[in-house]
C-alpha positions as CSV (number, residue, x, y, z in Angstrom):
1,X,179.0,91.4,-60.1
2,X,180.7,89.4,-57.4
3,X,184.4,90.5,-56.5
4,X,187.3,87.9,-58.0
5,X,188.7,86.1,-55.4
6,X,192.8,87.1,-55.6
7,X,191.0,90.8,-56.1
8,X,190.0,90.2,-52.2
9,X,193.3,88.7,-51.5
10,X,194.9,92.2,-52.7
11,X,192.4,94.7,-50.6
12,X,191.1,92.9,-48.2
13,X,188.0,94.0,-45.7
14,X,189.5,96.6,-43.2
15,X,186.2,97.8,-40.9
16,X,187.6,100.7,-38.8
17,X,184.8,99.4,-36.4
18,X,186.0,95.7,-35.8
19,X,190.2,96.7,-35.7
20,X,189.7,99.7,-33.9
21,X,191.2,98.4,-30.4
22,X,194.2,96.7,-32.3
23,X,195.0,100.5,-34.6
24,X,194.8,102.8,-31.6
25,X,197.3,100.3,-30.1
26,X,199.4,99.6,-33.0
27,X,199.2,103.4,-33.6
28,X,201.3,104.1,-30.0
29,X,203.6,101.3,-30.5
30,X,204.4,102.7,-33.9
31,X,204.8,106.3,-32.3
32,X,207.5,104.4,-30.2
33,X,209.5,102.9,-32.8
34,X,208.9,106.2,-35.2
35,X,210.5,108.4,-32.5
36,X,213.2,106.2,-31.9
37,X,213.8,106.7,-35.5
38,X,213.3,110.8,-35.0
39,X,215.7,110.7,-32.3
40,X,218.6,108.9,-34.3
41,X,218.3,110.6,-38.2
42,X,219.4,114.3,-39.1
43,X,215.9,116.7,-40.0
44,X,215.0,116.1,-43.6
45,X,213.1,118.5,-45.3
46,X,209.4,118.2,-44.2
47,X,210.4,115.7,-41.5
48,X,210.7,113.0,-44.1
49,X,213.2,111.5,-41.6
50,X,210.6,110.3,-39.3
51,X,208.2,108.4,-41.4
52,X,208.7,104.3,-41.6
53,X,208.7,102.6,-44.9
54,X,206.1,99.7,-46.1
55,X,208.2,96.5,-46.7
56,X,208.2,92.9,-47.4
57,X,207.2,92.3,-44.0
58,X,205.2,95.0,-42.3
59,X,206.9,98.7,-41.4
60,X,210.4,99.6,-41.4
61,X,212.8,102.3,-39.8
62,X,215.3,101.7,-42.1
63,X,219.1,101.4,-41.4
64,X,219.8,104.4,-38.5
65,X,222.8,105.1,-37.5
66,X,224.4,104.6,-33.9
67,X,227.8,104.9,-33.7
68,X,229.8,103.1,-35.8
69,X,226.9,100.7,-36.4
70,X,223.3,101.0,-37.5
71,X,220.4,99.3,-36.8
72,X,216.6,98.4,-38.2
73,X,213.8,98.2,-36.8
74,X,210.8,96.0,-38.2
75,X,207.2,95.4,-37.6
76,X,206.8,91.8,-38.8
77,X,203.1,91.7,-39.5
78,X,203.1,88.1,-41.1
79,X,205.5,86.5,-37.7
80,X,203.9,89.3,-35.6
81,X,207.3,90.6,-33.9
82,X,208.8,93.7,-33.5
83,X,212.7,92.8,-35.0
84,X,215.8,94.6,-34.1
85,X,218.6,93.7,-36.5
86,X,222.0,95.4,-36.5
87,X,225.0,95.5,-38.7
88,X,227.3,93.9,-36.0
89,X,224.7,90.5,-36.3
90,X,223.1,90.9,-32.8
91,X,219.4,91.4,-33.0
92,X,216.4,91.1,-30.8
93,X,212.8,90.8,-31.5
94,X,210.1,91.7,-29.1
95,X,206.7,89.9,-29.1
96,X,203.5,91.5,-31.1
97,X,200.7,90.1,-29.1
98,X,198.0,91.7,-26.5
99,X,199.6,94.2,-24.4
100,X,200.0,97.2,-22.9
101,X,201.4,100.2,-25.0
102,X,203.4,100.3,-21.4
103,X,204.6,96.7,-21.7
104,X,205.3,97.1,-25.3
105,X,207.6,100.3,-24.9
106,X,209.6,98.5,-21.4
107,X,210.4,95.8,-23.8
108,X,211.3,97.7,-26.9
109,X,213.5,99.9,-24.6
110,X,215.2,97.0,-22.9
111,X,216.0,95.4,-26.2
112,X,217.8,98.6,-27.1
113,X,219.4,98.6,-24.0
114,X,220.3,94.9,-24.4
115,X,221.8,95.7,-27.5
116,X,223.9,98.6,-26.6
117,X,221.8,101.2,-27.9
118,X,221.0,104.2,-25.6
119,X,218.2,105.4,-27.2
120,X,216.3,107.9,-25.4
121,X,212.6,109.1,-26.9
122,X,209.9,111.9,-25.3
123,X,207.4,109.6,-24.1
124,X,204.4,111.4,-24.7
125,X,202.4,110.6,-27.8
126,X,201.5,113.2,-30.5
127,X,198.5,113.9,-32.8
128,X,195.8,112.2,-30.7
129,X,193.4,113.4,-28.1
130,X,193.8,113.3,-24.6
131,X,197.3,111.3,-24.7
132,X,199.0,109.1,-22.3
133,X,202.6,109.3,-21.7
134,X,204.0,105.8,-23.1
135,X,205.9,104.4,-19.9
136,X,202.0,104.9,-18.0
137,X,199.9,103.6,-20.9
138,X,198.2,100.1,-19.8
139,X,194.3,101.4,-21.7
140,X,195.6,99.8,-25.3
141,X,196.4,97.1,-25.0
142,X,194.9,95.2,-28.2
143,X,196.6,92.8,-31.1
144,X,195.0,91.1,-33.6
145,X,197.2,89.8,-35.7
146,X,194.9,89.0,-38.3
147,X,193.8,92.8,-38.7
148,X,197.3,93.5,-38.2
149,X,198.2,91.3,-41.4
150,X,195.1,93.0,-43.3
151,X,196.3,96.7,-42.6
152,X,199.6,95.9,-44.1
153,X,198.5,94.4,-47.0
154,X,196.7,97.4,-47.8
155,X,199.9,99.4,-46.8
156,X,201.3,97.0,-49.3
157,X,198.8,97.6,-52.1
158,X,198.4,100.7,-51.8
159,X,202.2,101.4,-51.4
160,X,202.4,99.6,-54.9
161,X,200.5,102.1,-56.8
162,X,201.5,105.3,-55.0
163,X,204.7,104.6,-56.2
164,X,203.7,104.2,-59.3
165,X,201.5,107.3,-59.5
166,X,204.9,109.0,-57.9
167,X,206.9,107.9,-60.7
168,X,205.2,109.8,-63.4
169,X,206.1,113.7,-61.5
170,X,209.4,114.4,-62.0
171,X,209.3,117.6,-59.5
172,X,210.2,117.4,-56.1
173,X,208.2,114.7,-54.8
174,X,208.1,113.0,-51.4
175,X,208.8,109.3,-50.8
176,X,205.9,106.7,-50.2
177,X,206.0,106.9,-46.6
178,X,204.0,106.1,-43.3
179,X,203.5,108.9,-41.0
180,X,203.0,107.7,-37.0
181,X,201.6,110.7,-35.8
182,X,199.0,110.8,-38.3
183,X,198.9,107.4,-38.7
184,X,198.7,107.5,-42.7
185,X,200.4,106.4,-45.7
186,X,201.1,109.2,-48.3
187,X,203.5,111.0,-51.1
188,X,203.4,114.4,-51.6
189,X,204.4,116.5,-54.8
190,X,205.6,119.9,-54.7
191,X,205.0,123.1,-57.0
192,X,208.6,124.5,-56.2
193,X,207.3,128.0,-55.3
194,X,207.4,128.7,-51.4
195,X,203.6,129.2,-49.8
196,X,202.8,131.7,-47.9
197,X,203.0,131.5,-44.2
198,X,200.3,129.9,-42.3
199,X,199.4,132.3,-39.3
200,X,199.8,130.9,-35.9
201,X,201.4,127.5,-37.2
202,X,203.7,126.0,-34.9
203,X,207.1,124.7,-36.2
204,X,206.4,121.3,-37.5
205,X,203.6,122.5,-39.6
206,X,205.5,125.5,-40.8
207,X,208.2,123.0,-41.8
208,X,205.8,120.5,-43.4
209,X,203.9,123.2,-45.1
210,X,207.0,125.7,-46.0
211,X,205.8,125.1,-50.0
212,X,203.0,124.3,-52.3
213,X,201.8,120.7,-51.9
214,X,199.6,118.5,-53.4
215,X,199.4,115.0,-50.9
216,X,197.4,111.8,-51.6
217,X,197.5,109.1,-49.2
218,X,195.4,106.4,-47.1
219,X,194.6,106.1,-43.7
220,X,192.9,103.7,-41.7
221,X,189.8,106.2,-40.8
222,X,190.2,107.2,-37.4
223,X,188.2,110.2,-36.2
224,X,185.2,112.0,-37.5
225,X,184.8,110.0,-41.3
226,X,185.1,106.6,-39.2
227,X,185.9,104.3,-42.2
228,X,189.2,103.5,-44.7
229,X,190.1,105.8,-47.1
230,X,191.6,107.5,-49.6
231,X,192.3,111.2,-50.0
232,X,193.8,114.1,-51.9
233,X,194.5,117.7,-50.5
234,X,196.4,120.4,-52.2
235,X,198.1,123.0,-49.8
236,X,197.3,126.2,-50.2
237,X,193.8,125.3,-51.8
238,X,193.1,127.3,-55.4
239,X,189.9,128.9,-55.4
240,X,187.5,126.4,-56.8
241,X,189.2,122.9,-56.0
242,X,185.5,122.2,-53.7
243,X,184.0,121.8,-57.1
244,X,186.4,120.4,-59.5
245,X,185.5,117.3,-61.5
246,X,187.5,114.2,-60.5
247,X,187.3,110.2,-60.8
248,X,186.3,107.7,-60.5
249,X,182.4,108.8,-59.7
250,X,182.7,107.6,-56.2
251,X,185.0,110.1,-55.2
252,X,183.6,113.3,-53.8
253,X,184.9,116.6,-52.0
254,X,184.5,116.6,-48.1
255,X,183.9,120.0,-47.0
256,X,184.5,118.9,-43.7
257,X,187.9,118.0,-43.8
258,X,188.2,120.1,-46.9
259,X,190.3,117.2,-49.1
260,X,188.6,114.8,-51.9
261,X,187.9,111.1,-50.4
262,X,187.3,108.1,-52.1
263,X,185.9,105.3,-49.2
264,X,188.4,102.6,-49.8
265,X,185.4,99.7,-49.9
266,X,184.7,101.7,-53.3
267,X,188.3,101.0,-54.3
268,X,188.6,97.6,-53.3
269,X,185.4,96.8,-54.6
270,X,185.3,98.4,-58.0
271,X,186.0,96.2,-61.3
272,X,189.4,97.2,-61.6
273,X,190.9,98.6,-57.9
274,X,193.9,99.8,-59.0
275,X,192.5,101.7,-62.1
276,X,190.1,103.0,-59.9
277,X,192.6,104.1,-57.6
278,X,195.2,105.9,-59.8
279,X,191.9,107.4,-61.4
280,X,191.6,109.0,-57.9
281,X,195.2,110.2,-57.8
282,X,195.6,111.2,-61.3
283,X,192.0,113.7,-61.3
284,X,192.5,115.0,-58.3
285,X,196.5,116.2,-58.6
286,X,195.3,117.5,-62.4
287,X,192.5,119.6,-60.3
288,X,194.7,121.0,-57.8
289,X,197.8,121.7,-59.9
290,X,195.9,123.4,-63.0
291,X,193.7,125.7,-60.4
292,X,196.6,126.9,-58.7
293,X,198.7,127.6,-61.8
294,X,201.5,124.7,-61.5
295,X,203.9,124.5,-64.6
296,X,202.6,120.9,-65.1
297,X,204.7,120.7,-68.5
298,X,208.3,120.6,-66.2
299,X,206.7,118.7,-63.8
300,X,205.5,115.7,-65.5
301,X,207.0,113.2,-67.7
């Protein structure tokens, strides 16, 4: 059965293999903007102050404070510029286009600067091997904007029915947000009952990890799975989650990264993708939360 035409439009092909020069770039500039946001928003529980936001654009800061002002910043993956807008009217936007990471965090920082904003960021990037401070970075230095467009329009896509499934849990949930360090899109729900400690974790985990979770998300498929994809994890794991029954039939346990994946090719190229999707989300929170004993009747709507 070939694959309706605005069904492509929706989830388009994402390749980790032919991007993969453009994300590990896009991933440090993001890292910039993200901390910039870290450095000017009080510590939300779970660090959901650092994350950026999908929007009508590309990626979003949100409004942050400075001063008596506050200011956005916006990856604009359809113009292809990084936009600084604040509340007084002045703005800036820096170029998205082949560069260093080193380039791209002189200019960021000097259309701060040029606007009066004194932001200052650790330079060193986090949750990636072998890292290079930001300021010294000229080995990524990758843009295409066309893989750029197609990674946010599965942000986009996939933002659209994560809020959806997020909707329908009336716990304590996270937002829909976009982690930089990680470099993933996700919502998490929580149980309400504190987990226990993890041995040995240093503070962000403890913080991130401080209760029972259950976290679906996407991410472009950096590291050992090498492709796009789905997944579901549910912190601390019940005994017997490796085994569960989920949907769609695509989706299968990993006991390598110990989460449920479902390749997003087999989402974008099922019948129905966002059926197939929620399928995912749905069978794989009902797994986790009835294993480890969450009261899913004050949970759920």
């Amino acid at each position: 059965m070939s694959t309706p035409a605005a069904q492509i439009d929706q989830w388009p092909s994402l390749p980790l293999e032919e991007w993969e020069p453009t994300r590990a770039t896009l991933h440090m500039w993001s890292q910039i903007v993200g901390k910039i946001r870290l450095a000017q928003t009080p510590l939300v529980n779970h660090w959901w102050n650092v994350p950026l936001y999908v929007s009508a654009r590309g990626l979003t800061t949100t409004a942050m404070p400075y001063g008596a002002t506050h200011f956005e910043m916006e990856f604009d993956f359809i113009d292809h510029h990084l936009l600084i807008n604040c509340s007084d009217g002045a703005r800036r936007a820096v170029k998205l286009s082949p560069k260093s990471v080193a380039d791209f965090y002189r200019e960021t920082m000097s259309a701060l600067d040029d606007l009066g904003l004194a932001v200052h960021i650790w330079k060193m990037p986090v949750e990636i091997p072998d890292p290079i401070p930001f300021d010294q970075d000229e080995q990524h230095k990758s843009y295409d904007p066309e893989y750029a467009n197609r990674f946010w329009q599965v942000l986009r896509h996939s933002d659209r029915v994560l809020q959806d499934f997020r909707s329908r849990f009336i716990g304590k949930s996270s937002p829909v947000h976009f982690f930089w360090g990680s470099f993933d899109l996700a919502v998490t729900r929580f149980s309400g009952r504190l987990a226990p400690p993890r041995a040995d974790a240093d503070s962000i985990t403890k913080e991130a990890y401080s209760h029972e979770v259950i976290s679906h998300g996407w991410w472009p498929g950096q590291g050992p799975l090498g492709k796009p994809a789905f997944y579901s994890y549910t912190a601390p794991a019940p005994e017997g989650l490796a085994t569960a029954q989920i949907k769609p039939e695509k989706a299968f346990y990993s006991n390598d990264m110990s989460e449920f994946l479902m390749l997003y090719d087999d989402v974008r190229n099922a019948e129905e993708p966002d059926m197939a999707l929620m399928d995912f989300l749905e069978s794989t929170y009902e797994a986790g939360a009835n294993l480890a004993n969450w009261d899913r009747k004050s949970l759920e709507r």
